[in-house]
C-alpha positions as CSV (number, residue, x, y, z in Angstrom):
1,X,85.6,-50.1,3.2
2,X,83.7,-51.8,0.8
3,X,85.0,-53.6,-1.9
4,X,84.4,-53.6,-5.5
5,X,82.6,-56.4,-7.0
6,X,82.4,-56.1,-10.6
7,X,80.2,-59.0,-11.7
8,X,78.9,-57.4,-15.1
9,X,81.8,-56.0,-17.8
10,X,81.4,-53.7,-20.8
11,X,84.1,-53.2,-23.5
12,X,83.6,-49.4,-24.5
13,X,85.8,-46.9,-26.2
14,X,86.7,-45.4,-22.9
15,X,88.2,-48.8,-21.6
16,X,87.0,-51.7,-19.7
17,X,84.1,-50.6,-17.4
18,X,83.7,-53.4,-14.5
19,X,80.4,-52.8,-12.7
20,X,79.7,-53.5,-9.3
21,X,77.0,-56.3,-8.7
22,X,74.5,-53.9,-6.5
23,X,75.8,-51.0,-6.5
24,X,75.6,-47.8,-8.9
25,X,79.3,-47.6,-9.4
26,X,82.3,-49.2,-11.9
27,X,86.1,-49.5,-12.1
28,X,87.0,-48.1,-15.5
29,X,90.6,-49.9,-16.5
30,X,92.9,-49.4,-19.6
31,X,92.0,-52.2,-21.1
32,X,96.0,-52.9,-22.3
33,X,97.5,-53.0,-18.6
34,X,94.1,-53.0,-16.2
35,X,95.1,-50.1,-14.2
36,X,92.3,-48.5,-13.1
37,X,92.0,-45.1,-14.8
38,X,88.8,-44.2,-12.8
39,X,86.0,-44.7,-10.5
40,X,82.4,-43.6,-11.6
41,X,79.3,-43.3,-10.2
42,X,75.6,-43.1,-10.4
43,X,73.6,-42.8,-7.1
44,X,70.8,-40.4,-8.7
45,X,69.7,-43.2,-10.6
46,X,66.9,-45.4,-8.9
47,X,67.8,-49.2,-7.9
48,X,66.3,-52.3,-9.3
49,X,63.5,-53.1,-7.9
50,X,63.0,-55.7,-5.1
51,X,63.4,-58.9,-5.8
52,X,65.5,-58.4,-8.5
53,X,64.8,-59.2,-12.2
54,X,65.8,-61.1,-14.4
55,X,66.8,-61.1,-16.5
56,X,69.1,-57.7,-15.3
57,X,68.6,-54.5,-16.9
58,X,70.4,-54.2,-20.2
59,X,73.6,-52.4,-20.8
60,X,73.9,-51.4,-24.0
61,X,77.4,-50.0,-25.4
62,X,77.1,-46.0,-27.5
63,X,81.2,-45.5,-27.7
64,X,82.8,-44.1,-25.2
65,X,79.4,-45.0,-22.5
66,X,76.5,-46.8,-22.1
67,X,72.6,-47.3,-21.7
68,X,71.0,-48.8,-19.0
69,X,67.6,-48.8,-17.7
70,X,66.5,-50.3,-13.8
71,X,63.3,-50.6,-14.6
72,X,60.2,-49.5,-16.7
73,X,59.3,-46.5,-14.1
74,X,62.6,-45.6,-14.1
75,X,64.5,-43.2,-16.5
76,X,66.6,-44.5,-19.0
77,X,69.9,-43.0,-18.6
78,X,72.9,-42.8,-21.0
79,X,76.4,-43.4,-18.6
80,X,79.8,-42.1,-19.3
81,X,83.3,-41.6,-18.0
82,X,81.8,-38.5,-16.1
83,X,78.6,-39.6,-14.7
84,X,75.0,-39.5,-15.9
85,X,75.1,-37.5,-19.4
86,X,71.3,-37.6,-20.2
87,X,68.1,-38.7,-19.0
88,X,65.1,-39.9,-20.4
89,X,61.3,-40.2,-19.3
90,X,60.1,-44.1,-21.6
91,X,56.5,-44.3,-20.2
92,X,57.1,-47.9,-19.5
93,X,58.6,-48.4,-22.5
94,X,62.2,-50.4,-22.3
95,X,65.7,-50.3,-23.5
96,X,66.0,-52.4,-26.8
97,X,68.5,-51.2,-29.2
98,X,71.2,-48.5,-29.7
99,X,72.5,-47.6,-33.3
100,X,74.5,-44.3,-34.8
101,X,71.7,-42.4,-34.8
102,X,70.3,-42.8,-31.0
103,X,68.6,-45.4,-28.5
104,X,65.5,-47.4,-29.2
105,X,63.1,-48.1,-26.3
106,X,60.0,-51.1,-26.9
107,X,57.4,-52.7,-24.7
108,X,58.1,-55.5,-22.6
109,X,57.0,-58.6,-25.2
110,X,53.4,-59.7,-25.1
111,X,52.5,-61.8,-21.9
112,X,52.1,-65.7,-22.4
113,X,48.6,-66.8,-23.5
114,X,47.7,-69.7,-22.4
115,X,44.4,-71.8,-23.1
116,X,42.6,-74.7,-22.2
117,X,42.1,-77.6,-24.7
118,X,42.9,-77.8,-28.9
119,X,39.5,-75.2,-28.9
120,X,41.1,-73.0,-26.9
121,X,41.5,-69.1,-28.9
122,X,43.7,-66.1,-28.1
123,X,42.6,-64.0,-24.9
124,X,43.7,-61.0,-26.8
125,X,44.1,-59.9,-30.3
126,X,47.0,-58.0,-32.1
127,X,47.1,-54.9,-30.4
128,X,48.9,-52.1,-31.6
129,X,51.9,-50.7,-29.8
130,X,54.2,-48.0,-30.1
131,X,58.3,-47.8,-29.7
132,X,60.4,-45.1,-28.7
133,X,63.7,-43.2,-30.5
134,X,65.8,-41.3,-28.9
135,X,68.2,-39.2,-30.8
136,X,71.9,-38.8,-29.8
137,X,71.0,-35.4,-28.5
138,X,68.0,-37.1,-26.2
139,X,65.2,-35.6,-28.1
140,X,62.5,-38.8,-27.3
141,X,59.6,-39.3,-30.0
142,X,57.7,-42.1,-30.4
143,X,56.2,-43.9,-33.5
144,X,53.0,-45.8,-33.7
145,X,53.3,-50.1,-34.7
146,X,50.7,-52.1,-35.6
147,X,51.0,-54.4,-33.8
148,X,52.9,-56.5,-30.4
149,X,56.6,-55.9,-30.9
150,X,58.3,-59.5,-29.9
151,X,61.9,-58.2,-29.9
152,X,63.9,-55.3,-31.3
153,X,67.9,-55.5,-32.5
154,X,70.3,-53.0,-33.3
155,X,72.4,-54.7,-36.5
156,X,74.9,-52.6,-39.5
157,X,72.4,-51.8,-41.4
158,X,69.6,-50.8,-38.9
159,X,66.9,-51.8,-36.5
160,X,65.2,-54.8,-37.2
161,X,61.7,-55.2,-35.5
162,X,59.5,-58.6,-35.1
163,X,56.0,-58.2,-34.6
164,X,53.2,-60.6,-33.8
165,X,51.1,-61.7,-37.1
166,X,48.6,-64.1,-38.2
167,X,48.2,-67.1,-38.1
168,X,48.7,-68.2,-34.8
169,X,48.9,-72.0,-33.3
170,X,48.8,-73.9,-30.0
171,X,51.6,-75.3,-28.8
172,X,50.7,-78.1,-26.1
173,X,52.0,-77.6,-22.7
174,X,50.7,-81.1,-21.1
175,X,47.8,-80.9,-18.8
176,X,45.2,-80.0,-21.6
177,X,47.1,-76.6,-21.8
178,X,48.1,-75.0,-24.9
179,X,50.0,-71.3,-25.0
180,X,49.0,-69.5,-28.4
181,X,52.1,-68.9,-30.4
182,X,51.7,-66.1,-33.4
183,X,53.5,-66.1,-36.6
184,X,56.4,-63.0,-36.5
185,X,56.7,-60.6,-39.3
186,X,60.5,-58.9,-39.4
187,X,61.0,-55.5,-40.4
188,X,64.0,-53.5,-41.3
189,X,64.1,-49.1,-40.0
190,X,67.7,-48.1,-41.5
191,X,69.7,-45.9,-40.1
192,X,69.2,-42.6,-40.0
193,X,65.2,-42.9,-41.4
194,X,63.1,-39.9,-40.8
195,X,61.2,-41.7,-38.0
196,X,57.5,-40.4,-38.1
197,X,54.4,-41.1,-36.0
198,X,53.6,-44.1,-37.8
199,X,56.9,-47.0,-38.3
200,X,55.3,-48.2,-41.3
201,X,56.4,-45.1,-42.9
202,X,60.3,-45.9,-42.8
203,X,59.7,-49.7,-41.9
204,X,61.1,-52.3,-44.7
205,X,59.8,-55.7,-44.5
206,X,62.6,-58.7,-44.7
207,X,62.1,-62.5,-45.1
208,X,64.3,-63.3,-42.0
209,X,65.7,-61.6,-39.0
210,X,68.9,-61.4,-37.3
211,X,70.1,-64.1,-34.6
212,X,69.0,-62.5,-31.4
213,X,72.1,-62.2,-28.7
214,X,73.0,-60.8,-25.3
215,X,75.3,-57.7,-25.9
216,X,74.4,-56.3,-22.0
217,X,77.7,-57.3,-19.5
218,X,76.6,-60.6,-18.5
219,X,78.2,-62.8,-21.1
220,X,78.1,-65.6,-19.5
221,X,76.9,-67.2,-16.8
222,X,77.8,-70.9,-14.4
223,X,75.0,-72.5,-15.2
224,X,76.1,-72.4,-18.7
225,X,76.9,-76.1,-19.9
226,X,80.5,-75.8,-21.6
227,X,80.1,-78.6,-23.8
228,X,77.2,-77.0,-25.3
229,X,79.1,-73.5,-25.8
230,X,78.8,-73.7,-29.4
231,X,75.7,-73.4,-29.2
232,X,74.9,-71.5,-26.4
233,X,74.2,-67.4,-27.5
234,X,75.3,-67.0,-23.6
235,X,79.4,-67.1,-25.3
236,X,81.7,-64.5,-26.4
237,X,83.8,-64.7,-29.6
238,X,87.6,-64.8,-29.8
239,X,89.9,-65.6,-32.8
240,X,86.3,-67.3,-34.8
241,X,86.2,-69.5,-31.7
242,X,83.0,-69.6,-29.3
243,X,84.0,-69.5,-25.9
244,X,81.4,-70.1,-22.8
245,X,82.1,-70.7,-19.2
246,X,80.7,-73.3,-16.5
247,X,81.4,-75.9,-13.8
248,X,83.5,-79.3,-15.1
249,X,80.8,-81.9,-15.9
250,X,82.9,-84.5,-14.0
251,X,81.5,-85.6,-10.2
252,X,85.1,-84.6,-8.6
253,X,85.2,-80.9,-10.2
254,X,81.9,-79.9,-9.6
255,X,82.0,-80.9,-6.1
256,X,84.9,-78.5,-5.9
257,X,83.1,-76.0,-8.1
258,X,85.8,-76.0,-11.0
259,X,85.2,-73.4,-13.1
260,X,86.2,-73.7,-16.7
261,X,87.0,-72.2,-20.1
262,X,85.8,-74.3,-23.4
263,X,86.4,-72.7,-26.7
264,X,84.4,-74.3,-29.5
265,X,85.4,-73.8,-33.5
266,X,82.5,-72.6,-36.0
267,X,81.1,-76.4,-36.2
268,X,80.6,-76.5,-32.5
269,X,83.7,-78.8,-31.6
270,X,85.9,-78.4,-28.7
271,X,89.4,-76.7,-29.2
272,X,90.6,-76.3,-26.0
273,X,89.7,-76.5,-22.1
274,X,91.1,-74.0,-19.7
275,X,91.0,-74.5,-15.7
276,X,90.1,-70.9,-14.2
277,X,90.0,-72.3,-10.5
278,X,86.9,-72.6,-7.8
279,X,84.4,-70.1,-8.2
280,X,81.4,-69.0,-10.9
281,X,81.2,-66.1,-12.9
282,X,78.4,-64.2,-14.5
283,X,80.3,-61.8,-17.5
284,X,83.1,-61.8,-19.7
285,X,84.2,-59.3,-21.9
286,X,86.3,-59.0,-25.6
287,X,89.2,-56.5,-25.3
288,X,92.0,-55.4,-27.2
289,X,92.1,-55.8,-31.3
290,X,94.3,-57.8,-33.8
291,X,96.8,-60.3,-32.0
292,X,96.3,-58.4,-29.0
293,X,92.5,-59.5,-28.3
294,X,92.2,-61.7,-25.1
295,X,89.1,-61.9,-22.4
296,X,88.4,-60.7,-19.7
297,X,86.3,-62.9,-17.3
298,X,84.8,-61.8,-13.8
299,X,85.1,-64.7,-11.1
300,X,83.5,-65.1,-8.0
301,X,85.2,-67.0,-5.8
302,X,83.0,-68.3,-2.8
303,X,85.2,-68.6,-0.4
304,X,84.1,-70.3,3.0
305,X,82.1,-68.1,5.4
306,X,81.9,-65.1,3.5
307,X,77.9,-64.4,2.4
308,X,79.4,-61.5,-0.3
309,X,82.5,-62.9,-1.8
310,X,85.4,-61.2,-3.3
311,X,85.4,-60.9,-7.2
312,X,88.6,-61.6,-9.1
313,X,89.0,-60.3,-12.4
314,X,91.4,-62.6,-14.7
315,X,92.7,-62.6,-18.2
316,X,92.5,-65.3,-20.3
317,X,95.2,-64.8,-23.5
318,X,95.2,-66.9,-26.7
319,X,97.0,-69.7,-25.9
320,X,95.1,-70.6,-23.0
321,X,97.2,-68.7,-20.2
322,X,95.3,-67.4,-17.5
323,X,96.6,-64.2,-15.7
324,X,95.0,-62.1,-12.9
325,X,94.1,-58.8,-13.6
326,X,92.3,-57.0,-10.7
327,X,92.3,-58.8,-7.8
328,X,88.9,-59.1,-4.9
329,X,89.1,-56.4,-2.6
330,X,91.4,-54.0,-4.1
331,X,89.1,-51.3,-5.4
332,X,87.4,-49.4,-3.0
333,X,83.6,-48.1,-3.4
334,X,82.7,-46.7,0.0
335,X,82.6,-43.3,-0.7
336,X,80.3,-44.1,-3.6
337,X,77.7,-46.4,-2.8
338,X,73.7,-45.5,-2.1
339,X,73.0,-44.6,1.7
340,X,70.9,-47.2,3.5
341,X,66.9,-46.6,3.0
342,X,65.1,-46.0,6.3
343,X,64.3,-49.1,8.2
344,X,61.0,-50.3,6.7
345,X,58.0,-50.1,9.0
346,X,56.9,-53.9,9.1
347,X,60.9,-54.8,9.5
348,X,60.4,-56.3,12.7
349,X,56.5,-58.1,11.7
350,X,58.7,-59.6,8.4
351,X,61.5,-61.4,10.9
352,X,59.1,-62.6,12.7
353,X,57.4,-64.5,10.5
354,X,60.3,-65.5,8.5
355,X,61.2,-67.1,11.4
356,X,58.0,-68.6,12.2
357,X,57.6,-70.1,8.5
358,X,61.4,-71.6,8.6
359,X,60.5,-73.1,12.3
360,X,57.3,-75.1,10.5
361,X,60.2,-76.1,8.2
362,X,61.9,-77.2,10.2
363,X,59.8,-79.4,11.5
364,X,59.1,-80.6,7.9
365,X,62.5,-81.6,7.1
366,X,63.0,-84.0,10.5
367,X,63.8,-87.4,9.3
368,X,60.8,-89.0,11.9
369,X,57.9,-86.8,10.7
370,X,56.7,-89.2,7.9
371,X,57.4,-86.8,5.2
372,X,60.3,-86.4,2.5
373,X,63.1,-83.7,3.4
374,X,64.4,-81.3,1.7
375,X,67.6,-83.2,1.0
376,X,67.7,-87.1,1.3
377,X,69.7,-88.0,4.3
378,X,70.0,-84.8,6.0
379,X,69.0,-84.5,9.5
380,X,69.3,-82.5,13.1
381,X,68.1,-79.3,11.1
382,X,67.6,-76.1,12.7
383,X,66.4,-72.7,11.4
384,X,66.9,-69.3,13.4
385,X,68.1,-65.5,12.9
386,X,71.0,-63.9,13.3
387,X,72.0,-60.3,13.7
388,X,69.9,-56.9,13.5
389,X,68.6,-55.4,10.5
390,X,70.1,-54.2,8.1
391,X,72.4,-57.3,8.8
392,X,69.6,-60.3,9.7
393,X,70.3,-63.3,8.5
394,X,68.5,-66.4,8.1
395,X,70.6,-68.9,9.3
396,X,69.8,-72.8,8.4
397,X,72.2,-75.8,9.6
398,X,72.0,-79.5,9.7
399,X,74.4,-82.7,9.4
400,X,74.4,-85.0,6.2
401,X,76.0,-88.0,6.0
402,X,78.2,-87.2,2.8
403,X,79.8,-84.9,5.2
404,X,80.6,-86.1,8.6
405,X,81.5,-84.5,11.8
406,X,79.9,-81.3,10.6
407,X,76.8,-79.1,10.2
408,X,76.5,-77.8,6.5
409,X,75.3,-74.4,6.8
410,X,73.9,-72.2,4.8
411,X,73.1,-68.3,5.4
412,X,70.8,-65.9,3.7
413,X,70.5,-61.8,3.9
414,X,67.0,-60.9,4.9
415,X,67.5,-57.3,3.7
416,X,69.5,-55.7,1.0
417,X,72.8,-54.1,1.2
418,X,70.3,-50.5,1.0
419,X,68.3,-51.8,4.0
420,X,65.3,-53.3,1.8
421,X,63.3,-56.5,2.3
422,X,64.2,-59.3,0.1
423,X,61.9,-62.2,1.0
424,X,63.7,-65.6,0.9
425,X,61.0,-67.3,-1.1
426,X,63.5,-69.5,-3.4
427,X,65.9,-69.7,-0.9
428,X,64.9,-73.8,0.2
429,X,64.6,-74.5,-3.3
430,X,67.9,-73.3,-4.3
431,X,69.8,-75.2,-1.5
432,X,68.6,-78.2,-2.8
433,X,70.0,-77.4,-6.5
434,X,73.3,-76.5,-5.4
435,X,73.3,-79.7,-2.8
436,X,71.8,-82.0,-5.8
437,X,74.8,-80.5,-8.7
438,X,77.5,-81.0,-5.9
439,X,77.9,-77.4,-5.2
440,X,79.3,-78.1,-1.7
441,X,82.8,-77.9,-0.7
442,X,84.7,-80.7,0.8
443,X,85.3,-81.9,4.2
444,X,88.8,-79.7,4.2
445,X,86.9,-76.6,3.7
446,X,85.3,-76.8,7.4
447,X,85.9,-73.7,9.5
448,X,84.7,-73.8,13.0
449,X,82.8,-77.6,13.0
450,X,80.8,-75.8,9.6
451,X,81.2,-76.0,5.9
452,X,79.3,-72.9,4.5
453,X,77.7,-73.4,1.2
């Protein structure tokens, strides 16, 4: 068996789609009662690359599916309750914007420029660029621009387009380094404009462009602070209320990872705070219309021991009530996931010297070798692997006096659920995060003489 984890959420014509974390597959529920009305699938379509991006590939809503795109070399693909419906060949070009009359596909933005010293000039000019429609039908042309596209937004009354223009300034960076910032130009293509080779042709200049916002299943996220919700584009909108999602601020609840709910009203001031238990959550979604409308928020809830925990999906209504509405574990994917790859070659060669590299860490970390650990005050670490690919983990333990009596432990996949390497290059720095924001559970939570974290 393996379990459904539905970490990102799209609310589409054909009901609530909850998609699985890593794998190409999603629940679709009535979004009234949460049954699930179906399972669908997508293995045909490549994975994201290794490590994965971020941030993760768009998922854009077109009525009854969606657009999503892995990566530039992959296809963009349009998703619906039957499968794949079409796919598209972008040239490196990457999903940006989907509107009545098809999907919009732009190059990544411009890399940063940075310089040295107030002489400093731009390393490259304004060089011209090209975007890509696709009609409904997914007949692809593309159109000529002038120059860099910075962003691209599907809004009512079309696409509107920023593009780099002169003049440009440096903005200091400290360390005598400055990045060049250009001036941005907005335009306006309306909908349904005979799109030709050159954008100019159909393109309106405006004064100002829209606000830009995340409309891709990952509404939210726990590092989100939820006094700042009002402010944060990371929210979701219910009853002219902004809502966002994060850990309590108070020492207490984030040591036992509270999660919360904050609404906040047009002028940014709280309304109302809502307890959604221990866990995080990456995505929320708007369903339902009129008095009916209520959110939908995917939990994870990190329970002790487990390295892939279950996913609970909950309802949060109006008044503030909280209500499960799928439960971790009770979908299952099995029969729909991607095969495992072949073992890679230089599997064994990568163990090796993961473990070789975590044994000269060890030896950093040790209290009596002069230098400053990882952690203040932890001690007694050790570093070593456990299990065979595609299950190896890199396992690190050591004692702390804030928790006595036990050995905080915490474990890390080597490989992918598909059998890939996925180096643990951030993985010391992101143990000291959680340990520093009080991301470790309590004494109470010890199983076996360890507390997993």
């Amino acid at each position: 068996m393996r379990p459904l984890r539905p970490t990102r959420l799209l609310s589409l014509d054909s009901g609530l789609w909850a998609l699985d974390e890593t794998q190409p597959v999603a629940a679709v529920l009535d979004q009234r009662t949460g049954k699930v009305e179906r399972l669908v699938s997508w293995p045909d379509v490549p994975p994201e690359p290794v490590p994965a991006p971020w941030p993760p590939p768009r998922l854009l809503p077109d009525g009854p599916a969606f657009w999503t795109h892995p990566h530039g070399e992959a296809p963009l693909v349009r998703i619906g309750p039957d499968g794949v419906e079409l796919a598209v060949w972008t040239h490196g070009l990457r999903l940006a914007a989907v509107g009545p009359d098809g999907v919009w596909c732009a190059p990544p933005p411009p890399p940063q420029d940075i310089v040295r010293s107030t002489d400093g000039r731009p390393s490259w000019g304004l060089q011209p660029s090209q975007l890509l429609h696709v009609s409904p039908g997914g007949r692809p042309r593309r159109t000529n621009v002038e120059a860099p596209v910075r962003a691209a937004q599907a809004e009512e009354s079309g696409l509107f387009v920023a593009l780099d223009d002169e003049p440009w300034h440096l903005e200091p960076l400290g360390a005598d380094l400055h990045e060049v910032v250009w001036s941005t130009r907005w335009f306006r293509v309306p909908w349904g404009a005979a799109v030709g080779d050159e954008l100019r042709d159909v393109a309106e200049p405006v004064e100002h462009g829209p606000q830009l916002r995340t409309e891709d299943g990952r509404g939210t996220h726990s590092w989100l602070d939820p006094w700042n919700a009002g402010a944060d584009r990371h929210t979701v909108r219910l009853e002219g209320a902004r809502w966002g999602f994060g850990w309590r601020a108070d020492a207490v609840a984030a040591a036992a990872g509270r999660l919360v709910a904050l609404t906040h009203d047009s002028q940014g001031d709280p309304l109302r705070r809502i307890d959604l238990g221990r866990g995080t959550t990456t995505s929320a979604a708007l369903v339902g219309s009129g008095t009916a409308e209520r959110l939908v928020v995917s939990v994870h809830r990190d329970e002790p021991g487990l390295l892939r925990p279950g996913v609970d999906l909950v309802t949060v209504q109006r008044n503030g009530d909280v209500t499960p509405l799928l439960r971790a574990g009770s979908v299952d994917v099995g029969d729909r996931v991607r095969p495992l790859f072949p073992r890679p070659l230089e599997a064994g060669s990568y163990v090796r010297q993961v473990l070789a590299a975590n044994g000269r860490l060890q030896e950093y970390w040790r209290t009596d070798s002069g230098l400053s650990p990882l952690i203040e005050g932890m001690s007694a670490v050790r570093a070593r692997l456990v299990g065979d690919w595609p299950e190896t983990l890199l396992e690190w333990t050591f004692e702390h006096p804030d928790r006595p009596g036990v050995r905080l432990r915490r474990r890390i996949p080597l490989f992918d659920e598909v059998g890939r390497i996925t180096p643990p290059d951030t993985a010391a720095v992101l143990l000291m995060e959680d340990f520093q924001t009080g991301q470790v559970p309590p004494l109470d939570a010890a199983l076996g003489g360890f507390i997993d974290f």
